[in-house]
PAPAZA-590876 format. One record per residue: x, z, y of N, C-alpha, C in turn; residue in one letter. Coordinates in steps of 0.1 Angstrom, whole numbers, padded with zeros to 4 digits, always signed. Layout:
BEGIN
XZYXZYXZYA...
This chain:
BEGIN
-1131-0790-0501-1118-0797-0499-1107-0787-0499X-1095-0788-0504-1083-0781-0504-1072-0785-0493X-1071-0779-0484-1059-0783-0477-1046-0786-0478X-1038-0796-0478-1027-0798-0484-1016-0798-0466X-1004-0796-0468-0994-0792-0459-0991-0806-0453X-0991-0808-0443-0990-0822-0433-0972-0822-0434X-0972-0835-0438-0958-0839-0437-0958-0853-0428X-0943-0852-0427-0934-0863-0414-0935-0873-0425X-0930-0882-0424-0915-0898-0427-0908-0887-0434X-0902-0882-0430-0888-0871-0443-0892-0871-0449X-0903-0866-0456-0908-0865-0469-0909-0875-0479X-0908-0888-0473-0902-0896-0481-0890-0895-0488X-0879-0892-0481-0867-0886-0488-0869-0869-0497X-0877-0865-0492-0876-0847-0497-0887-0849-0509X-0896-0852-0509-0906-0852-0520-0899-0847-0533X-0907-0842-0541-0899-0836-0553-0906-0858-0564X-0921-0859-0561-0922-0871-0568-0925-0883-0555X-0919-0891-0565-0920-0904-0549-0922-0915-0560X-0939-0922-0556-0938-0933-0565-0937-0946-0560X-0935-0952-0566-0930-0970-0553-0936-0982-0564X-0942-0991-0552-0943-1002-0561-0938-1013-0543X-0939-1024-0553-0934-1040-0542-0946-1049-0542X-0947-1053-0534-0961-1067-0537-0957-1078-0527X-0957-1090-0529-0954-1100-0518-0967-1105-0517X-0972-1106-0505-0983-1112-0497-0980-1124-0489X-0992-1133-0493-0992-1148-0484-1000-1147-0476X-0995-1139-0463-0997-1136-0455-0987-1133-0443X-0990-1132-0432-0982-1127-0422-0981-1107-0420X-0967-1102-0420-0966-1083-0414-0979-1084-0406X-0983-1094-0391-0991-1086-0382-1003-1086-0388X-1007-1095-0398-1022-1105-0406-1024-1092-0417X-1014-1084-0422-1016-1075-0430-1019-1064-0425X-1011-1059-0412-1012-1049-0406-1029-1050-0403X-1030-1059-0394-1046-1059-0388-1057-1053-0397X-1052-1062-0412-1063-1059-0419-1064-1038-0427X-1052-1034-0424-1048-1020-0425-1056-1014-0417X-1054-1015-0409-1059-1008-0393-1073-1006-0391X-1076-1018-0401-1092-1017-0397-1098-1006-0411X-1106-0998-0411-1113-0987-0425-1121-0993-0424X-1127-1002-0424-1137-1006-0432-1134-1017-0440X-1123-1024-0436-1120-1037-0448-1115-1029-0464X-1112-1017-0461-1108-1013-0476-1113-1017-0482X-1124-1010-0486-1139-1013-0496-1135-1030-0501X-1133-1042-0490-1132-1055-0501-1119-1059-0506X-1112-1047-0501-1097-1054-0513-1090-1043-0517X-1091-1031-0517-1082-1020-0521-1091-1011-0533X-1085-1015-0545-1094-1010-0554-1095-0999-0554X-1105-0999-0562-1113-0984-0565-1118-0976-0550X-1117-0980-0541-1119-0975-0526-1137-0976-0524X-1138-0966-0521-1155-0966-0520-1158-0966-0503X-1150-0963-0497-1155-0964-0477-1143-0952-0471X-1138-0964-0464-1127-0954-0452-1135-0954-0444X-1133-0944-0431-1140-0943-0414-1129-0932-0411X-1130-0937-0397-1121-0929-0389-1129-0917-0385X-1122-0904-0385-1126-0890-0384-1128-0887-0368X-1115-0888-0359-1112-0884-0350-1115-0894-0337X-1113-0891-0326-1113-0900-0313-1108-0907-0311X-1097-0905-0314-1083-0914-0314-1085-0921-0329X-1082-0936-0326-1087-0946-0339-1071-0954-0338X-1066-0962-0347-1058-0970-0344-1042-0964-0342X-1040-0950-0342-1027-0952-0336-1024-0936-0343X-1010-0932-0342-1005-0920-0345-1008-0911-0339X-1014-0901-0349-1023-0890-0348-1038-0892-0348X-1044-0904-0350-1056-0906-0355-1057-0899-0370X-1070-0898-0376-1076-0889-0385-1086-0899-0389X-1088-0901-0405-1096-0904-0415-1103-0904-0426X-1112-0906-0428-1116-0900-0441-1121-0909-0456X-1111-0908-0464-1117-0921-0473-1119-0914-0488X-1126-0923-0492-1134-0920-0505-1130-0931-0517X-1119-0928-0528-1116-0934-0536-1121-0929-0554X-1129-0941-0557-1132-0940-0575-1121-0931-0580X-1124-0921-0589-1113-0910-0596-1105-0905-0589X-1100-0906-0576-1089-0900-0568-1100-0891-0563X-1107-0894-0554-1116-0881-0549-1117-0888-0533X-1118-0874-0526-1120-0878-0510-1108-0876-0504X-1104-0880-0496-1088-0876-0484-1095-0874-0466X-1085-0866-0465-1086-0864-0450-1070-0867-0445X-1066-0877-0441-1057-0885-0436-1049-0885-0421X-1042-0880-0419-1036-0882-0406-1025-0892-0404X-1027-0903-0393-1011-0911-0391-0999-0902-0387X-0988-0909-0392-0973-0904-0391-0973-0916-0386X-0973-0932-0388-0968-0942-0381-0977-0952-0383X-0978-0960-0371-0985-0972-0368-0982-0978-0359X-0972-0985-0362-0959-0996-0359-0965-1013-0365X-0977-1020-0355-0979-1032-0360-0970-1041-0365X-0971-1047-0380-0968-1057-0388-0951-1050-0393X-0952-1037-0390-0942-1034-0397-0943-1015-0410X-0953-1007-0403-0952-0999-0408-0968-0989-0405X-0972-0987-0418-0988-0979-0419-0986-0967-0427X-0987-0953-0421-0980-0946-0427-0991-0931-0423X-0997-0923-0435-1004-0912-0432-0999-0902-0441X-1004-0890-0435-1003-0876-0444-1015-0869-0448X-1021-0867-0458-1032-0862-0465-1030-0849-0458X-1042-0843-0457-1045-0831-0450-1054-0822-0457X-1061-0827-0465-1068-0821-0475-1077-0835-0483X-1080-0825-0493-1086-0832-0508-1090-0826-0519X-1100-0831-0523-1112-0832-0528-1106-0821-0541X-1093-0828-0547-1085-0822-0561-1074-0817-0560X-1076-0802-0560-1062-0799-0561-1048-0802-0566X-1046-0812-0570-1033-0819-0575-1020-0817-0566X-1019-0819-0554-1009-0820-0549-1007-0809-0535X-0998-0800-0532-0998-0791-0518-0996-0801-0507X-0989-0815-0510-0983-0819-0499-0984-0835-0504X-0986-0844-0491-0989-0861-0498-0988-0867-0488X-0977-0879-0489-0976-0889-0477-0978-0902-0482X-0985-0913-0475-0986-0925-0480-0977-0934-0471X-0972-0941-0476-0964-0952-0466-0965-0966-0470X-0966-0976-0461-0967-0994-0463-0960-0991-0454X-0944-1005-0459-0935-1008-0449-0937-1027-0453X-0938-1031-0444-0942-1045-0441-0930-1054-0440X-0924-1062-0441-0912-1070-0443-0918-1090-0441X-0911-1094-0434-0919-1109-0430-0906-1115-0443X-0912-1123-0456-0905-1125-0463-0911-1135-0469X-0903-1152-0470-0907-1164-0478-0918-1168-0471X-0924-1168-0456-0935-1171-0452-0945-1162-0454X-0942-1155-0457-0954-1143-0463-0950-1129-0456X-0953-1116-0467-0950-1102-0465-0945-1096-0477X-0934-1088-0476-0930-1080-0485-0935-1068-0489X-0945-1059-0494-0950-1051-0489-0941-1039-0500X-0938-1027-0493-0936-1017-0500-0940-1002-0499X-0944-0997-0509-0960-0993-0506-0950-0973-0518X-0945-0963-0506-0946-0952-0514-0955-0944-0510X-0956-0931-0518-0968-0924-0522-0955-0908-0526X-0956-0900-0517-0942-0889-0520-0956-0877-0521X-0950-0870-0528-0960-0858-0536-0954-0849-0538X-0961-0839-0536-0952-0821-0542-0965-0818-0551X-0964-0818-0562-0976-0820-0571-0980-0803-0571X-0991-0793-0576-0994-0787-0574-0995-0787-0594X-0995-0774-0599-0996-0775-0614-1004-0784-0620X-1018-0790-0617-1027-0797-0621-1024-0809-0618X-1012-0812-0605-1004-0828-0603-0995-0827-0616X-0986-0818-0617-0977-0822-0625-0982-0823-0639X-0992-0823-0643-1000-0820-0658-1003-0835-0654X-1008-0839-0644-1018-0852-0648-1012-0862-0642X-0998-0859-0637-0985-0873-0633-0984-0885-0641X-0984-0883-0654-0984-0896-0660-1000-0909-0661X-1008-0899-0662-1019-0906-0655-1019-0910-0638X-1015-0904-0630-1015-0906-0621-1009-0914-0614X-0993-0916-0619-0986-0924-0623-0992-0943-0624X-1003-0940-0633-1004-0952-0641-1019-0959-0631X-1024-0946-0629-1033-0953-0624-1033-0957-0607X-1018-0952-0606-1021-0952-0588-1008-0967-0586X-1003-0970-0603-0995-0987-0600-1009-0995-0606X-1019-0996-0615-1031-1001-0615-1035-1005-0601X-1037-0994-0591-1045-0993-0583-1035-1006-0568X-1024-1005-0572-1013-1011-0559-1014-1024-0568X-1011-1025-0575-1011-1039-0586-1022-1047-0579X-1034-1043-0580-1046-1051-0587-1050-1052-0572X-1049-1046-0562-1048-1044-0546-1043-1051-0543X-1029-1058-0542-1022-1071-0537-1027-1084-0540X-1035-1089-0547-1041-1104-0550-1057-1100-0542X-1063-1092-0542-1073-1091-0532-1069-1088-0518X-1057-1081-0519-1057-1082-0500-1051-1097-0494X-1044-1103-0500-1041-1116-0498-1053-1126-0498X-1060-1121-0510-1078-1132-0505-1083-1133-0494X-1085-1115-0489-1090-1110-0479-1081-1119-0466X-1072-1115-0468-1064-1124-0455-1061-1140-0454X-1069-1143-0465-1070-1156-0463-1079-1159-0457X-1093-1155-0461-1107-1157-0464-1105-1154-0443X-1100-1139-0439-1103-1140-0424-1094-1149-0418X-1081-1158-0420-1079-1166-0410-1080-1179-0406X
């Protein structure tokens, strides 16, 4: 595993690449959040995801630790920055499997919108030479991956309420 440098929320704004996608869910912020929170529902709605588990003692809340396993991305070791129910799910990669990137924050900000959820989902990177070579793939496959993710997490959240 390669260590990558733990970032805040700022990095959202500092990131040299910041990718973003939107997805509306028929679902409720807290109905999405729950289903976030929990690493083991990944596996039935978040593609290419082969098994999240929590690393650390602390489960559920900022400063918990993770470790998940995604098809072609590789492995992550995950730390929370935020975990603000039905409104905000937010970690910093700590190391991984592929050297691509020194530095990686993932963010879901939740929005209650049309009866449903707004979801907006960035991904901020300091790509490392072998990120910036394989950005346009990365690019492509990581809106594949948020695309094809939003009509299964909404099943998922049907199917549990």
């Amino acid at each position: 595993m390669f260590a990558l440098r733990p970032e805040g929320l700022e990095f959202l704004d500092t990131a040299p690449v910041v990718l973003r996608e939107t997805l509306h869910v028929a679902a409720s912020p807290e109905a999405i959040f729950d289903i976030f929170a929990d690493p083991a529902t990944w596996s039935s709605w978040f593609t290419f995801m082969r098994h999240a588990r929590w690393t650390s003692s602390e489960t559920a809340r900022v400063g918990a630790e993770r470790h998940v396993s995604i098809h072609v991305l590789g492995n992550l070791q995950e730390r929370f920055v935020a975990f603000d129910r039905g409104k905000r799910f937010s970690f910093t990669m700590l190391e991984a499997s592929m050297p691509a990137a020194s530095a990686m924050l993932e963010d879901y900000e939740l929005f209650a919108e049309n009866g449903g959820t707004r979801l907006e989902w960035r991904l901020a990177i300091e790509p490392t030479l072998l990120g910036k070579l394989s950005m346009p793939v990365t690019r492509q496959t990581m809106r594949k991956i948020i695309r094809s993710s939003g009509p299964k997490l909404e099943q998922y959240a049907k199917a549990k309420a």
